[in-house]
KEKE-3310 file (N, C-alpha, C; in steps of 0.2 Angstrom, whole numbers, plus 5000, padded with zeros to 4 digits):
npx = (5172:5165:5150:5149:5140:5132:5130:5119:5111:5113:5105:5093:5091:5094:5079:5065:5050:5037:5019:5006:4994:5000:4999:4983:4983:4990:4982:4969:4970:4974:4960:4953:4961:4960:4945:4939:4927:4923:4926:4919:4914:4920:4921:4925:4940:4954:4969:4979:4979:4985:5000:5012:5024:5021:5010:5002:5003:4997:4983:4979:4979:4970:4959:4957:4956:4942:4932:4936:4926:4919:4918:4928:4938:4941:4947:4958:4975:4973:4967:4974:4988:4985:4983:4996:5006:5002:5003:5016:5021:5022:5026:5040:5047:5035:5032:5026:5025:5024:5011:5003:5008:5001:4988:4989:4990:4979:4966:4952:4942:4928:4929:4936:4927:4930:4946:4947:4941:4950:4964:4960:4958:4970:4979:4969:4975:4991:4986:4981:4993:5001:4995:4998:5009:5012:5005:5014:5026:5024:5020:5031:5041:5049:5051:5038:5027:5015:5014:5007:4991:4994:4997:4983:4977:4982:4978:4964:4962:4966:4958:4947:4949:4950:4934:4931:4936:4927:4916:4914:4920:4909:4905:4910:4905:4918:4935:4942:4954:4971:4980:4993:5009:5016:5023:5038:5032:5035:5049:5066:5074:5069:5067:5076:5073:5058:5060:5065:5055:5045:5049:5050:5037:5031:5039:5034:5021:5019:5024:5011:4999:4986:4985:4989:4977:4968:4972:4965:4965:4976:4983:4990:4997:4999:5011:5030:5039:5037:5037:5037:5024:5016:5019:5013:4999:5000:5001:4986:4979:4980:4977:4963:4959:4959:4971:4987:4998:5014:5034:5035:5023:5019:5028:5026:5014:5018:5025:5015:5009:5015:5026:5039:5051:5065:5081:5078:5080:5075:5078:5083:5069:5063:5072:5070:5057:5057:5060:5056:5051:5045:5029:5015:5005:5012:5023:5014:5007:5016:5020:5007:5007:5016:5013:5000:5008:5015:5006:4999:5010:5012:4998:4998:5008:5006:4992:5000:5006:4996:4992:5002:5001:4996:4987:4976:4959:4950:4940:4945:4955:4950:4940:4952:4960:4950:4951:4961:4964:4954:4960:4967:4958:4953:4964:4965:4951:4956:4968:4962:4954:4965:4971:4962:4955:4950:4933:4922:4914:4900:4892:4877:4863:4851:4835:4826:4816:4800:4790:4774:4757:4748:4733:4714:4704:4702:4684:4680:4685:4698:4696:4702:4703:4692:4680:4673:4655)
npy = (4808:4824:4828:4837:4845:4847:4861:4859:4854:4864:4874:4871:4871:4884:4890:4897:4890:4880:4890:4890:4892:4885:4872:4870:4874:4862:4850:4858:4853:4841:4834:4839:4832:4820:4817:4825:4832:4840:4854:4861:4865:4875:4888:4902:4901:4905:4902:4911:4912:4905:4901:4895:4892:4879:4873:4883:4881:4868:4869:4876:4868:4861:4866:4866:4856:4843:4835:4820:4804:4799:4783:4781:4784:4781:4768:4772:4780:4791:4802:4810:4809:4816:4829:4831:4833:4843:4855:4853:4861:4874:4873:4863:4855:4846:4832:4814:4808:4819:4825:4812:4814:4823:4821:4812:4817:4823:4827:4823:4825:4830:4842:4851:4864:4872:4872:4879:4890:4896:4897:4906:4915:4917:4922:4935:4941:4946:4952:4961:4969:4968:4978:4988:4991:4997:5011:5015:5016:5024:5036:5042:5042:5052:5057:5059:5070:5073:5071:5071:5069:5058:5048:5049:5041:5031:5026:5026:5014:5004:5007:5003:4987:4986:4986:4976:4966:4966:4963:4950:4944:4941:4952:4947:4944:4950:4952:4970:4971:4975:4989:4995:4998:5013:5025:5033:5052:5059:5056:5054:5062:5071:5080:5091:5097:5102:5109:5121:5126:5128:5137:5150:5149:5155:5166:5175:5173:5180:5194:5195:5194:5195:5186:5173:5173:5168:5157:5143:5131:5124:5118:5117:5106:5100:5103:5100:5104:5106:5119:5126:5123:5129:5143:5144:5142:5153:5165:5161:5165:5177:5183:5181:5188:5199:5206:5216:5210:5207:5203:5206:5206:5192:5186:5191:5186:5173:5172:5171:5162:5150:5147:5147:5140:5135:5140:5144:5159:5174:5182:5176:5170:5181:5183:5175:5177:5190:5188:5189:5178:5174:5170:5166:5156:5147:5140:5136:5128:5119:5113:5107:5096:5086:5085:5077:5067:5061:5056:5046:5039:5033:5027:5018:5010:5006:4997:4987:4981:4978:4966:4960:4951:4937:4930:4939:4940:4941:4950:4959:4963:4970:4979:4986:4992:5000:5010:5015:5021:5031:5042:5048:5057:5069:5077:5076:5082:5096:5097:5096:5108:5118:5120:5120:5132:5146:5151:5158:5173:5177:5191:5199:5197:5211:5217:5221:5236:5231:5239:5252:5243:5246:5255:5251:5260:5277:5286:5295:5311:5314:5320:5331:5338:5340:5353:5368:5373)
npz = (5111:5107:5099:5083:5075:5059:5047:5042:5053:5061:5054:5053:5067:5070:5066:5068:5081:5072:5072:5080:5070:5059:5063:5059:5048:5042:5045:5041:5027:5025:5031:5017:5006:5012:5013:5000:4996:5006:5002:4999:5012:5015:5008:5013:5011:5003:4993:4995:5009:5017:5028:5021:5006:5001:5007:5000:4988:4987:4994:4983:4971:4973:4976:4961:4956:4950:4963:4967:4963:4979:4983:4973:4975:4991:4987:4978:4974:4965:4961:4971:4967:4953:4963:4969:4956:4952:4963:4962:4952:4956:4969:4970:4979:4986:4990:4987:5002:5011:5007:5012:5027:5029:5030:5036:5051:5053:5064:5064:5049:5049:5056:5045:5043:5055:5055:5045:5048:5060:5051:5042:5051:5056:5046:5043:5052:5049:5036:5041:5047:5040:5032:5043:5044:5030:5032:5044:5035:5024:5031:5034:5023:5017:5003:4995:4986:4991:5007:5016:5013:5002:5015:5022:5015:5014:5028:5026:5019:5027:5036:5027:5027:5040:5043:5033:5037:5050:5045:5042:5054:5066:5077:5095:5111:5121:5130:5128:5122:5124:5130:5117:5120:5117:5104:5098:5096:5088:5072:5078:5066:5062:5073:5075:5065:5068:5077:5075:5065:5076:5081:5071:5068:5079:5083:5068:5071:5083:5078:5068:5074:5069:5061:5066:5074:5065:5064:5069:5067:5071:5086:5102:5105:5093:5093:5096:5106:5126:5127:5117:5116:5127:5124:5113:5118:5127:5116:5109:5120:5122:5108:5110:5120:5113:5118:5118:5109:5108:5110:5123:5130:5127:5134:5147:5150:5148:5160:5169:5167:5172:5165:5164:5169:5180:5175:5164:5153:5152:5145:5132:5127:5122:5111:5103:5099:5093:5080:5066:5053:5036:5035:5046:5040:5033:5039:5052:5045:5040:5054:5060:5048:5052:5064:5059:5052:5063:5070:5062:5059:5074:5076:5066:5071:5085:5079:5074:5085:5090:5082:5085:5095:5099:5103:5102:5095:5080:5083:5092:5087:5076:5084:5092:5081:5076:5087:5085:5074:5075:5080:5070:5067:5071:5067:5054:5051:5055:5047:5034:5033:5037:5022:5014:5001:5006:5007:4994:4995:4991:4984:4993:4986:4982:4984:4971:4968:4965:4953:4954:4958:4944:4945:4946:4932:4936:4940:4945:4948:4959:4980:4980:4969:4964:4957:4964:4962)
capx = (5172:5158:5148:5148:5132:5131:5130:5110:5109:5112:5101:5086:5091:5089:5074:5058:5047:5031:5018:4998:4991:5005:4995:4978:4983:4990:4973:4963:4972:4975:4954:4954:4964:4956:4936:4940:4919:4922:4928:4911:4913:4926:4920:4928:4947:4960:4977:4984:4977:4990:5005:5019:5021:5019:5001:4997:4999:4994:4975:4976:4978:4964:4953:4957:4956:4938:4933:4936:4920:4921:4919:4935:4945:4943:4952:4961:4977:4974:4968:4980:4993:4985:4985:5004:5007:4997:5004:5022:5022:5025:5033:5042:5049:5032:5033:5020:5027:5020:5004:5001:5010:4994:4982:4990:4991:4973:4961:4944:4939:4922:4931:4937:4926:4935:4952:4947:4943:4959:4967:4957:4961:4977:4980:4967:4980:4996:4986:4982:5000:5006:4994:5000:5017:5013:5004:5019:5034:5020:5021:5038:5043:5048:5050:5031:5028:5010:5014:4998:4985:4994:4996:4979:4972:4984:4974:4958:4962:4967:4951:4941:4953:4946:4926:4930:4937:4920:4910:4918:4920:4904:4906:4906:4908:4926:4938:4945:4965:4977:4984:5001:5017:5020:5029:5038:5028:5041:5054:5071:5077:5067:5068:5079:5068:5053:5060:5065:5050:5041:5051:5048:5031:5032:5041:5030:5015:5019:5023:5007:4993:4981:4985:4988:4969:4962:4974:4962:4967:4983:4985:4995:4997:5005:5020:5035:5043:5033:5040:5033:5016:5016:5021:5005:4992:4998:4996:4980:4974:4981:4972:4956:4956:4959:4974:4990:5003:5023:5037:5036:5016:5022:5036:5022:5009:5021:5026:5009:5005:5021:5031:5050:5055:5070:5085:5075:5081:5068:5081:5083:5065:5063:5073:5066:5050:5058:5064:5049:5054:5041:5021:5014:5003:5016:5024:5009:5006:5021:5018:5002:5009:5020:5009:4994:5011:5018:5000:4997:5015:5012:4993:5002:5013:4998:4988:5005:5007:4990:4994:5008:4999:4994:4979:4969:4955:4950:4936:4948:4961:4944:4943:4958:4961:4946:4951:4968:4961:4951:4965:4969:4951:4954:4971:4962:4948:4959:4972:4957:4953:4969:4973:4954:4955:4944:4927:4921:4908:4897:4891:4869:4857:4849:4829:4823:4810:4794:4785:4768:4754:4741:4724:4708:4702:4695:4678:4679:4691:4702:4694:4707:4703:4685:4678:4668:4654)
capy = (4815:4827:4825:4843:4848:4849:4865:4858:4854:4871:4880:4869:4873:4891:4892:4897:4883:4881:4893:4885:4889:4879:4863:4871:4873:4855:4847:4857:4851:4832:4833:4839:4827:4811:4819:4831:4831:4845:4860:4865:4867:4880:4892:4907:4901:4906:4899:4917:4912:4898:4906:4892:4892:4871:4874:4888:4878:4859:4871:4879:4862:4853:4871:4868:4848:4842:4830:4812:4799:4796:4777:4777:4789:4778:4763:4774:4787:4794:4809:4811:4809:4824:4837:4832:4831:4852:4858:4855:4868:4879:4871:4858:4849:4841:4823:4811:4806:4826:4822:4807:4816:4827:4819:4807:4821:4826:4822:4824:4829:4834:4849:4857:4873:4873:4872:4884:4897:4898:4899:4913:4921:4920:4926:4940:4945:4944:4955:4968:4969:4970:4986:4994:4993:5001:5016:5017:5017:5030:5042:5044:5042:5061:5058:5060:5074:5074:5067:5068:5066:5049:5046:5049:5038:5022:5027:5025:5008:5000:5006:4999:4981:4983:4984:4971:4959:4965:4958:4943:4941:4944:4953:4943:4946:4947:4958:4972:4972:4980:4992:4991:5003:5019:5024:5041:5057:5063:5052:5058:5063:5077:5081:5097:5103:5102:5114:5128:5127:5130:5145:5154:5151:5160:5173:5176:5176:5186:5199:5195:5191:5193:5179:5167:5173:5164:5148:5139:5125:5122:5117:5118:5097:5098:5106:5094:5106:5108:5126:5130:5122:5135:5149:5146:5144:5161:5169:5162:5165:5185:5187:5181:5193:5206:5212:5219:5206:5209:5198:5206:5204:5186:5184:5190:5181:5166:5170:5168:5153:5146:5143:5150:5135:5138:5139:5147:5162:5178:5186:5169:5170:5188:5185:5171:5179:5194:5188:5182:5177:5172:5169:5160:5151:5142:5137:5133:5120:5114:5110:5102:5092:5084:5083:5073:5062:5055:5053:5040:5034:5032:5022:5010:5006:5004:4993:4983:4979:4973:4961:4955:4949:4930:4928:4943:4936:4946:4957:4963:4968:4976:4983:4990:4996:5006:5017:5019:5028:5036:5045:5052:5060:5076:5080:5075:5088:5100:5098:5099:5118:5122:5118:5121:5138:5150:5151:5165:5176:5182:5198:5196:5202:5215:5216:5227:5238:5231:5245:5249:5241:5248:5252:5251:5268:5280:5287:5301:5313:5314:5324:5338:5341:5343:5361:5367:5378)
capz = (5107:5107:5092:5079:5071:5053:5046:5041:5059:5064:5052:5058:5075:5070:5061:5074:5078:5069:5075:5080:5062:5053:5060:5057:5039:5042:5047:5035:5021:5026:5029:5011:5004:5014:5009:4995:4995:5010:5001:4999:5017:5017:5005:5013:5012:4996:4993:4998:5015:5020:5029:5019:5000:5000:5007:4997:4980:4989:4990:4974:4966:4977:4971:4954:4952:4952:4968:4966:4967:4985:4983:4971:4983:4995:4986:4973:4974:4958:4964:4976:4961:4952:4964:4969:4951:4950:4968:4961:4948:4961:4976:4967:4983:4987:4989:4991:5008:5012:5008:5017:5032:5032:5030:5045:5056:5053:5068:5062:5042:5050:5059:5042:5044:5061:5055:5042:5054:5060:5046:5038:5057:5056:5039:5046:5057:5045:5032:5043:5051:5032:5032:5047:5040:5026:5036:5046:5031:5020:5034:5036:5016:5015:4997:4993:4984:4997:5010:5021:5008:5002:5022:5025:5008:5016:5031:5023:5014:5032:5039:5021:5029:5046:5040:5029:5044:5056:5042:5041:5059:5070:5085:5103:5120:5123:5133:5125:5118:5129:5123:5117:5123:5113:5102:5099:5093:5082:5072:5081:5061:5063:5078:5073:5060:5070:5085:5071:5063:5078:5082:5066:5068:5087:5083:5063:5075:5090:5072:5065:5079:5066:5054:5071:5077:5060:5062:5072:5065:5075:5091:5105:5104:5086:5092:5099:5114:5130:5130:5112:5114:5130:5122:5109:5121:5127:5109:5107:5125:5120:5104:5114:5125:5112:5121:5114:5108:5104:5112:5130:5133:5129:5140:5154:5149:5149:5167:5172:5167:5173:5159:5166:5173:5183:5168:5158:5152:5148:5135:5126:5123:5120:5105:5099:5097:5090:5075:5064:5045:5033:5036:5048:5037:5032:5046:5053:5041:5041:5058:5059:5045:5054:5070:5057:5051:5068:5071:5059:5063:5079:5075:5063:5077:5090:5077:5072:5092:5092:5077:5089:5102:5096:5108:5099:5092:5073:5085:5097:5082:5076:5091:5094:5076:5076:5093:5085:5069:5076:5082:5062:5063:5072:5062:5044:5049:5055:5040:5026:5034:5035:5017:5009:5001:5009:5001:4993:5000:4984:4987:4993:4981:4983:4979:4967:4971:4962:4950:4959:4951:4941:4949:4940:4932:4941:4938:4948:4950:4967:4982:4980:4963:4961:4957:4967:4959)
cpx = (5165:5154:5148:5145:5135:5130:5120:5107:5107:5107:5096:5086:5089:5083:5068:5053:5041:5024:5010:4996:4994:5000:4989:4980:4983:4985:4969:4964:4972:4966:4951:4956:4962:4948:4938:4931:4918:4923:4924:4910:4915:4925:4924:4936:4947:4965:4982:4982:4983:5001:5011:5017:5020:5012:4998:5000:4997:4985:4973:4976:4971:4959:4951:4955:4946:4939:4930:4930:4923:4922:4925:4940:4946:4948:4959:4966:4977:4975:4971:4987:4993:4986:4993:5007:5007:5001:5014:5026:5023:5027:5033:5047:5045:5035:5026:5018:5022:5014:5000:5001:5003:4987:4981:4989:4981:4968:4956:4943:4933:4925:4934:4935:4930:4942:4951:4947:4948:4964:4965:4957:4964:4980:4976:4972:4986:4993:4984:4987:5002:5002:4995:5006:5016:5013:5009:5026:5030:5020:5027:5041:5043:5050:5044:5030:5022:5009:5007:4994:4989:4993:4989:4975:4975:4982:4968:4956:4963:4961:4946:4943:4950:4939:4927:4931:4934:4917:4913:4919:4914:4904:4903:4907:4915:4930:4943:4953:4968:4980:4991:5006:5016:5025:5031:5032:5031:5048:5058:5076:5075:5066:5069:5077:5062:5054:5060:5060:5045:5043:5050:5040:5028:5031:5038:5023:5013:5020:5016:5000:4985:4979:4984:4980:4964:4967:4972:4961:4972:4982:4990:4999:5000:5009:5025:5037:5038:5033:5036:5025:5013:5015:5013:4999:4993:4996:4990:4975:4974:4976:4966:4955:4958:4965:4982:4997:5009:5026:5037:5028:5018:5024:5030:5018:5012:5023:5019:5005:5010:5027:5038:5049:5064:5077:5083:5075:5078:5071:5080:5074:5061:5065:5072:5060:5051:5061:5060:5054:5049:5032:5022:5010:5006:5020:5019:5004:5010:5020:5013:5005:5014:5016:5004:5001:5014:5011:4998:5004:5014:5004:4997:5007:5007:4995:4993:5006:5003:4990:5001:5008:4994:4987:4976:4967:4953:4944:4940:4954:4953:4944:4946:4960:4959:4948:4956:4965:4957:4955:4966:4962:4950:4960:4967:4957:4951:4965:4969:4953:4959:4973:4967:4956:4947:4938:4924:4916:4906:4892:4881:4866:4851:4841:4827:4816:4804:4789:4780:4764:4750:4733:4720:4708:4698:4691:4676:4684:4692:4697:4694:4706:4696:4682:4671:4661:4651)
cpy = (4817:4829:4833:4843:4848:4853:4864:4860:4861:4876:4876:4871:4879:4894:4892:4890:4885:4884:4888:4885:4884:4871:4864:4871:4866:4851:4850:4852:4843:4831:4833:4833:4820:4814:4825:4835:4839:4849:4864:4868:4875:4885:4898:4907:4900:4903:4905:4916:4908:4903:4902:4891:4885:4872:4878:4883:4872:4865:4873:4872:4858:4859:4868:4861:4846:4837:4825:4807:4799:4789:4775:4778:4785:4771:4766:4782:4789:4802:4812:4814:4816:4829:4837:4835:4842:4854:4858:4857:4874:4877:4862:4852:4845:4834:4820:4808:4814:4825:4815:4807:4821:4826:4812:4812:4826:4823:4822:4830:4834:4840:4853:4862:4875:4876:4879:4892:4900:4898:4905:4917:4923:4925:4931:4944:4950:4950:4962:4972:4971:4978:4990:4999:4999:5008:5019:5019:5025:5036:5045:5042:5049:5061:5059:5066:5076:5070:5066:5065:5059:5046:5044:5042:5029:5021:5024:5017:5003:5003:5002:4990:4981:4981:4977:4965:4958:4962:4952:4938:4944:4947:4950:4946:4942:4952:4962:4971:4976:4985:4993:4998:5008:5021:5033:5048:5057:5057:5057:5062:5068:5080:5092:5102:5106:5111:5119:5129:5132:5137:5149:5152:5156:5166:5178:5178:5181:5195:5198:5190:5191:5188:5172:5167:5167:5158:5144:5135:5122:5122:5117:5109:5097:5102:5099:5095:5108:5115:5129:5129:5129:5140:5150:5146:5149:5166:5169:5165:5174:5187:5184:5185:5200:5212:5212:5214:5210:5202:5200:5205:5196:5184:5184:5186:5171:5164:5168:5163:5148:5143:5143:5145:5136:5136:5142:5154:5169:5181:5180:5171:5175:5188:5180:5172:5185:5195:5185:5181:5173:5173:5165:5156:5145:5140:5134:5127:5116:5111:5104:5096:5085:5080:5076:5067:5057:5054:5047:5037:5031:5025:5017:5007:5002:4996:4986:4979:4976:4965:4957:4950:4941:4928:4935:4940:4943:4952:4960:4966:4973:4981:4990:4995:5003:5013:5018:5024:5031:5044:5050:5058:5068:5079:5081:5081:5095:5102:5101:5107:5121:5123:5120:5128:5141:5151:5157:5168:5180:5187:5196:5201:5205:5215:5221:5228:5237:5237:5246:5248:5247:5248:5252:5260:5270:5285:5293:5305:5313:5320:5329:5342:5344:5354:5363:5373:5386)
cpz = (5106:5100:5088:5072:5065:5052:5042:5046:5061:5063:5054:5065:5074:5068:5067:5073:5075:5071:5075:5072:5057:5055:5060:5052:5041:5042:5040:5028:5018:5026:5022:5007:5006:5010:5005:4993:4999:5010:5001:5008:5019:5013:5004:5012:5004:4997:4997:5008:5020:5021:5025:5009:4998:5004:5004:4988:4982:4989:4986:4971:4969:4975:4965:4952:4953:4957:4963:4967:4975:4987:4980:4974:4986:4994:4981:4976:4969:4958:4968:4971:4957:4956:4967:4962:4949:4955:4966:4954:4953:4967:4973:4972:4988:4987:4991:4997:5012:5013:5011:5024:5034:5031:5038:5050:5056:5058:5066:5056:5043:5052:5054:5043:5050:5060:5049:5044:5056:5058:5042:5044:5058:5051:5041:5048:5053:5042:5035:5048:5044:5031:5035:5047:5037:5028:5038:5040:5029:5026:5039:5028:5014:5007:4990:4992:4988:5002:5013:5017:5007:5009:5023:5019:5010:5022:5030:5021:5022:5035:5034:5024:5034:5045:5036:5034:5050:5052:5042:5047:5064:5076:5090:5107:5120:5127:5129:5124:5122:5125:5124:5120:5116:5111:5100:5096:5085:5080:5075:5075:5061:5066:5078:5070:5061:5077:5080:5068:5069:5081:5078:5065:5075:5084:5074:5068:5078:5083:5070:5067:5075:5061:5063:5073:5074:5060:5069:5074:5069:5081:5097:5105:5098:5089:5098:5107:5116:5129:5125:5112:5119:5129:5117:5113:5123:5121:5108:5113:5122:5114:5106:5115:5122:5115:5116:5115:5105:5112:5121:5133:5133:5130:5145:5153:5152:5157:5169:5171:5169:5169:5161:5171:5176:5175:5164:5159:5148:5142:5133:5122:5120:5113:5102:5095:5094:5085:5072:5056:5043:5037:5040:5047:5037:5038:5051:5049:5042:5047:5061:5050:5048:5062:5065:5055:5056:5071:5069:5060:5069:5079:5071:5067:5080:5086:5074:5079:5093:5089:5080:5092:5098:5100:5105:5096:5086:5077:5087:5093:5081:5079:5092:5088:5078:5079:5090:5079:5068:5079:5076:5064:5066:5068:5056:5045:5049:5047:5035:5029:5034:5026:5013:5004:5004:5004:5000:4992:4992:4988:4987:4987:4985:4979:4978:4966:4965:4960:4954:4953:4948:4943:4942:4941:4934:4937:4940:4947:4958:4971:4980:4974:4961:4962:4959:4965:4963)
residu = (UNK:UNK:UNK:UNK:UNK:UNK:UNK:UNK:UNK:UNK:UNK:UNK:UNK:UNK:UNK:UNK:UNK:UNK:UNK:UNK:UNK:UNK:UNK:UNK:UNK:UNK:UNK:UNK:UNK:UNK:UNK:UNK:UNK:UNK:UNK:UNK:UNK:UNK:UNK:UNK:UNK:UNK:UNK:UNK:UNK:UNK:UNK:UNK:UNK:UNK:UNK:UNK:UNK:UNK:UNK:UNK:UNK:UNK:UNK:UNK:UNK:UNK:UNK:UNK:UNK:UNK:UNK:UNK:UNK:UNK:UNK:UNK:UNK:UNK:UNK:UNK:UNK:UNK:UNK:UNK:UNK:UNK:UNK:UNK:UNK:UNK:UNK:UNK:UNK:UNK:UNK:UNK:UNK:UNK:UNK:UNK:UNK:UNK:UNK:UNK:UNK:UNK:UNK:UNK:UNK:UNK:UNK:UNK:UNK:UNK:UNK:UNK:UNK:UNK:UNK:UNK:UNK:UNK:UNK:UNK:UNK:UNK:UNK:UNK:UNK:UNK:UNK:UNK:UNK:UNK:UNK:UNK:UNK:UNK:UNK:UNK:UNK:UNK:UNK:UNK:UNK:UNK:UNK:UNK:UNK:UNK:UNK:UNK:UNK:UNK:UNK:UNK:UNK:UNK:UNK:UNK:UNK:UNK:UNK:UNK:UNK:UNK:UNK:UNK:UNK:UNK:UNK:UNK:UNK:UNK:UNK:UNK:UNK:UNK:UNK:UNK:UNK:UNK:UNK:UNK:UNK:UNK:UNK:UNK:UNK:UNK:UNK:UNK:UNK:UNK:UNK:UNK:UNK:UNK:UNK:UNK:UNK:UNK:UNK:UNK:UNK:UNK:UNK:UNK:UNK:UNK:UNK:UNK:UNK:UNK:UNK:UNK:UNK:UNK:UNK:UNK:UNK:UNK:UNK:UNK:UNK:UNK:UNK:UNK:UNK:UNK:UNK:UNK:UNK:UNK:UNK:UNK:UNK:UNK:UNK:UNK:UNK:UNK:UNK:UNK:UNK:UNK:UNK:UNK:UNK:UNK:UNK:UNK:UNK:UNK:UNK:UNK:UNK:UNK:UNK:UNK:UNK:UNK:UNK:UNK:UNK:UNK:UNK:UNK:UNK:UNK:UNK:UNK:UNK:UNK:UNK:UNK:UNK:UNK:UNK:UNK:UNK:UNK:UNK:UNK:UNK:UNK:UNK:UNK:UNK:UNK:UNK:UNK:UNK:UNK:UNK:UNK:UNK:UNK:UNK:UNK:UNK:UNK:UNK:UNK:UNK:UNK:UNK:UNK:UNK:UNK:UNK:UNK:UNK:UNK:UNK:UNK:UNK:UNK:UNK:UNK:UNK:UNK:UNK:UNK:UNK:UNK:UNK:UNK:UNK:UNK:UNK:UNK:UNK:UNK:UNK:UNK:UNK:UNK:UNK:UNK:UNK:UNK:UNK:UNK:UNK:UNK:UNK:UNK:UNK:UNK:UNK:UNK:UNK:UNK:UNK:UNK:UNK:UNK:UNK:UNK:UNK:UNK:UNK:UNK:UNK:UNK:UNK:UNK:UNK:UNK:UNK:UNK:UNK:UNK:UNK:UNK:UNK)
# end
């Protein structure tokens, strides 16, 4: 009869297996605990660095305990007893069986800075995967009362994380990061909101071609449909050239840059663009709001993909990060002029005509005046 798993069995069967750092933690720690003398080694490594919470208080206790003589260590578990005794205040299923197990599984205590390294690399990774998240959830949480400015400020703080993790690590020769698969422009939740938008700012425009002149700021790239972004490089190419916009200059104009794709129907967009409602300030904010938000959605994807990839080394996250946000940095400028207020042109001063001066007194009278006898 065929033997039937344990309901323990099975949940270990599901559980992933153990990833390379779990036995770099493991070594470092087992090094630790045989020479505890060699913390001093390790300077740069925290408890918050160790991916399991039974290694993140087995380090805090071996931080917190003073080292052992090394001659009595050697005959003596005493110390050993403390920091089990410390590490199971907060993981209280330690055993001393545990710590013997890691200190047996340790090939060489000389190599703690080694093991350290790739623990404080991993964990690198981990915390700028947990940043990218953020990035991505903050720029889709339409419950923010500003969304871009917080977007762009959880932006800022993964870029203050990246600099912090090129100091930390020094640039080598390596081959760049592949870059990872894209991800949509636009969530598909908004999808519907984004195409009306950009129609009421079309048809506000093509009404009021002198507000679109000064939104210089918007691009034909922030808009979602190929058809709308089309339709704006003809308005803006029109108020270039100074010539006379309404909804049927830009029908022609459109045919001449190819836009009527076959199906495409000239009334439809006759009256699309004949029917404006509101400003197109606003709409044209809206817009690019939307464009500078799936932008940083889209880079926290990117830089989340890079944190996927287990063979990136902390430069080539560096790296990669970088090129993604720099992605933000055309948007961010464009946003803060469209949102800036205008600045306000103080009238010049005008210079006032200096008195003339005073000569020395004359001694004679003027040509013109003298009498002649």
């Amino acid at each position: 009869m065929p033997h039937a798993p344990e309901p323990d069995e099975e949940g270990l069967d599901a559980l992933p297996p153990p990833q390379p750092v779990y036995y770099a933690e493991r070594a470092l720690l087992g090094a630790l605990l045989l020479e505890p003398d060699r913390l001093g080694d390790v300077p740069g490594i925290g408890p918050e660095m160790f991916s399991t919470a039974a290694h993140r208080a087995l380090f805090a206790a071996i931080r917190a305990l003073p080292a052992p003589d090394p001659a009595e260590h050697a005959h003596s578990t005493a110390w050993l007893d403390q920091v089990l005794t410390t590490a199971r205040e907060q993981a209280r299923g330690l055993t001393a069986s545990h710590l013997h197990g890691l200190i047996h599984h340790c090939p060489w205590p000389r190599h703690a800075p080694a093991y350290a390294r790739m623990v404080e690399a991993d964990h690198t990774r981990r915390t700028l995967r947990a940043g990218a998240q953020r990035l991505v959830h903050t720029a889709t949480d339409r419950t923010l009362p500003q969304p871009v400015d917080t977007t762009l400020a959880e932006a800022d703080a993964l870029a203050s994380l990246v600099d912090d993790i090129a100091a930390r690590f020094p640039p080598h020769s390596s081959p760049l990061p592949r870059t990872p698969a894209t991800v949509p422009t636009t969530a598909p939740d908004y999808a519907k909101e984004a195409i009306d938008e950009e129609r009421l700012l079309l048809a506000t425009a093509t009404a009021h071609p002198g507000d679109a002149e000064r939104m210089r700021w918007l691009t034909a790239e922030d808009f979602t449909h190929p058809l709308h972004a089309g339709l704006w490089r003809c308005l803006t190419a029109l108020t270039r050239r100074r010539a006379p916009i309404d909804p049927v200059t830009v029908l022609w104009e459109a045919q001449q840059r190819g836009l009527l794709a076959p199906g495409t129907r000239p009334a439809e967009l006759l009256a699309l663009l004949a029917e404006p409602v509101g400003d197109p300030q606003h709409w044209g904010e809206r817009i690019l709001q939307r464009s500078v938000l799936s932008t940083a959605h889209r880079v926290g994807h990117r830089i989340q993909a890079y944190t996927d990839t287990p063979a990136a080394t902390p430069h080539q996250l560096v790296t990669g990060s970088r090129r993604a946000l720099a992605d933000l940095s055309a948007g961010r400028a464009r946003w803060h002029h469209a949102t800036s207020p205008a600045p306000t042109v103080s009238p010049a001063r005008t210079r006032a005509t200096a008195p003339p001066r005073a000569g020395p007194p004359r001694t004679t009278a003027p040509p013109g005046a003298r009498i002649s006898r």
